[in-house]
C-alpha positions as CSV (number, residue, x, y, z in Angstrom):
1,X,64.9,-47.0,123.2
2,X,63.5,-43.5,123.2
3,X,60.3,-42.1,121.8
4,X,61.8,-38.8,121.7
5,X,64.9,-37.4,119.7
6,X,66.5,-34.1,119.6
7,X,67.8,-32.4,116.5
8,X,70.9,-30.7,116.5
9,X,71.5,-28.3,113.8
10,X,75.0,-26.5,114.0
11,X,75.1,-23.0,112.5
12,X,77.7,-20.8,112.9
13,X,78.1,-17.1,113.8
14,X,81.1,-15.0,114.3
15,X,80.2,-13.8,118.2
16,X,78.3,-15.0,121.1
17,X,75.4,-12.2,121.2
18,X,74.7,-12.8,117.2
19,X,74.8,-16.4,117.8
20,X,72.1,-15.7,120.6
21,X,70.1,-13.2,118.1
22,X,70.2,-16.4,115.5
23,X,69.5,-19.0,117.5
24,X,66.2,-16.8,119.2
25,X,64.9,-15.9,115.6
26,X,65.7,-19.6,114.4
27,X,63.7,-20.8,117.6
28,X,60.2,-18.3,117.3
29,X,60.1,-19.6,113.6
30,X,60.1,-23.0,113.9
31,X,58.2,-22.6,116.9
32,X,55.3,-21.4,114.7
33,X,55.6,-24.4,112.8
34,X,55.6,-27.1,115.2
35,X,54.3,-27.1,119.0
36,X,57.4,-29.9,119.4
37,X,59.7,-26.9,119.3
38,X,60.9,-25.7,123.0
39,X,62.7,-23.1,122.7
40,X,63.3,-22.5,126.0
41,X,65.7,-25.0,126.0
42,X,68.1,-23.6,123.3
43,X,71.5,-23.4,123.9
44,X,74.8,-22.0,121.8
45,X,78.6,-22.9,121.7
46,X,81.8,-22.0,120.8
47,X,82.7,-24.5,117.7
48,X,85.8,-25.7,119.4
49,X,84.3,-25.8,123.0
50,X,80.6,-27.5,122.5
51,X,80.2,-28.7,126.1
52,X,80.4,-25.1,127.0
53,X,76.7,-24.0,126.9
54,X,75.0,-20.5,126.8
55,X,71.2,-19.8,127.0
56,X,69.6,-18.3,124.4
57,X,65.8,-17.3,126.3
58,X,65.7,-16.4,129.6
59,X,62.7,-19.4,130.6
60,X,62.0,-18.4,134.0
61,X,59.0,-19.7,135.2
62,X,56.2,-16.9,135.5
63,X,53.4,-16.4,138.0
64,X,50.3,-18.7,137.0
65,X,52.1,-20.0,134.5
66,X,54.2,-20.1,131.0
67,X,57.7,-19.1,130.6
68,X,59.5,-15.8,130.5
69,X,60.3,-15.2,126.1
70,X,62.4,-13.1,126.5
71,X,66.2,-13.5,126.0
72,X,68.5,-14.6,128.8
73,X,70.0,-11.7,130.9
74,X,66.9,-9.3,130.4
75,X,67.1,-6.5,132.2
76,X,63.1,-5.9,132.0
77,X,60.6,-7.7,133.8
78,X,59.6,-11.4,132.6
79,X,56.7,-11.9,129.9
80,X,55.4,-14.3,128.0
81,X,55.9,-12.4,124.7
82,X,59.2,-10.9,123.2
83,X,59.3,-7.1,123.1
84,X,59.8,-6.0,119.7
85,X,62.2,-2.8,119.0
86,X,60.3,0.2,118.8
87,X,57.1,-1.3,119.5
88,X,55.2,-0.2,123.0
């Protein structure tokens, strides 16, 4: 027996990117809530295809440590934050 156990809360959205856009702003909240949350492991589906997988963050490891926020297929460099729209 385990000590740990995963929740897995299906959701649905009608594309891939605003699946990825929900499952990133579901993931920051509860992540504020609870250091258990690891967002960098969050994943989407197709309903009718579960066992194929897309990443929602990026996670790439970063010099001296942490993992890259940002979501996957960035095209700026890593960081450790989320850039906001419109926000410098």
């Amino acid at each position: 027996m385990t000590d740990r156990w995963v929740i897995h809360l299906p959701i649905t959205a009608p594309d891939l990117p605003r699946a990825r856009i929900f499952a990133r702003t579901a993931a920051r909240v509860l992540a504020r809530l609870s250091a258990r949350v690891e967002a960098g492991g969050v994943t989407v589906s197709a309903e009718d295809e579960q066992h194929v997988r897309h990443w929602v963050f990026c996670d790439r490891l970063l010099p001296g440590g942490g993992r890259c926020a940002l979501p996957t297929e960035h095209l700026s460099p890593c960081s450790r934050r989320a850039r906001w729209p419109g926000r410098r």
